[in-house]
C-alpha positions as CSV (number, residue, x, y, z in Angstrom):
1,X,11.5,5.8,4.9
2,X,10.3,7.2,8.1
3,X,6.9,7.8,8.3
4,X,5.4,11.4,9.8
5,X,2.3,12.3,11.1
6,X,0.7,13.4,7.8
7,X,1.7,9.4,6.4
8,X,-1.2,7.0,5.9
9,X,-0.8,3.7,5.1
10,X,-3.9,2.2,2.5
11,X,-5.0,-1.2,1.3
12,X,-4.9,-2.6,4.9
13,X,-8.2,-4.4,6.0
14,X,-9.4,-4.8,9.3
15,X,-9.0,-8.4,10.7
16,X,-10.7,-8.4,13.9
17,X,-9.1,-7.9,17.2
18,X,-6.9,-9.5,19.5
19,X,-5.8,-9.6,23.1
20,X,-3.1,-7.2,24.4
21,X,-0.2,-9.0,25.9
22,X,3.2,-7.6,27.3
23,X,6.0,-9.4,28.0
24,X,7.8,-8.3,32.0
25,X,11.3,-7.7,32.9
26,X,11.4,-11.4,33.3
27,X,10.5,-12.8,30.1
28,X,6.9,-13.5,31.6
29,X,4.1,-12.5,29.0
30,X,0.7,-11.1,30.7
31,X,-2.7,-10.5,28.6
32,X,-3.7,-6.7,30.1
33,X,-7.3,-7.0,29.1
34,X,-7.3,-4.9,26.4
35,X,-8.0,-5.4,22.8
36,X,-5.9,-4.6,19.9
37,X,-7.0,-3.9,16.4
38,X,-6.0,-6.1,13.7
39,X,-5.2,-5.4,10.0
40,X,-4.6,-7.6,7.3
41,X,-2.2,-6.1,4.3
42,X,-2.9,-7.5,0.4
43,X,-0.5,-10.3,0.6
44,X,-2.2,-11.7,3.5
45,X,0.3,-10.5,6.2
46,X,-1.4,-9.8,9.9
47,X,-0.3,-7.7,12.1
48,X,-1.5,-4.3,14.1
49,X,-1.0,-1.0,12.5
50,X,2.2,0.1,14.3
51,X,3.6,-3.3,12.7
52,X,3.2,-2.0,9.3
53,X,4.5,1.1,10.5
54,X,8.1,-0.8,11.6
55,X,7.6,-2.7,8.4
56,X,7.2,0.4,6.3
57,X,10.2,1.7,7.5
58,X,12.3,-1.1,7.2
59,X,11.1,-0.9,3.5
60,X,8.8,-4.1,3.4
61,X,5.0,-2.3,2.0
62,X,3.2,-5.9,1.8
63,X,1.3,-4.6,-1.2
64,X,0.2,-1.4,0.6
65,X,0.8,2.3,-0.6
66,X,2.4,4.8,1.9
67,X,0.3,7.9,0.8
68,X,0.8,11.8,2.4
């Protein structure tokens, strides 16, 4: 399943934010300053919403519903 712009995943909860961090050419990870949104999915699964997005896609929902 590949999910399109119209494609909303539900039943995720926010779970605070967290600091950005990239990784370098090197291997050397560096927090940018930013923060990232958290969710939380039903079966208690964290991640940020473009991880539920690779997750969706890779056909693991967690408990959520993929909805157009």
């Amino acid at each position: 399943m590949v999910l399109n712009n119209n494609m909303k995943i539900q039943n995720l909860k926010s779970a605070g934010t967290k600091p950005e961090v990239v990784r370098s050419k090197s291997g050397k990870r560096y927090e940018t300053g930013e923060r990232v949104q958290m969710f939380r999915a039903p079966d208690g699964t964290r991640g940020s919403y473009s991880f539920f997005v690779r997750e969706v896609e890779r056909g693991r929902l967690h408990g959520c519903i993929v909805s157009t």
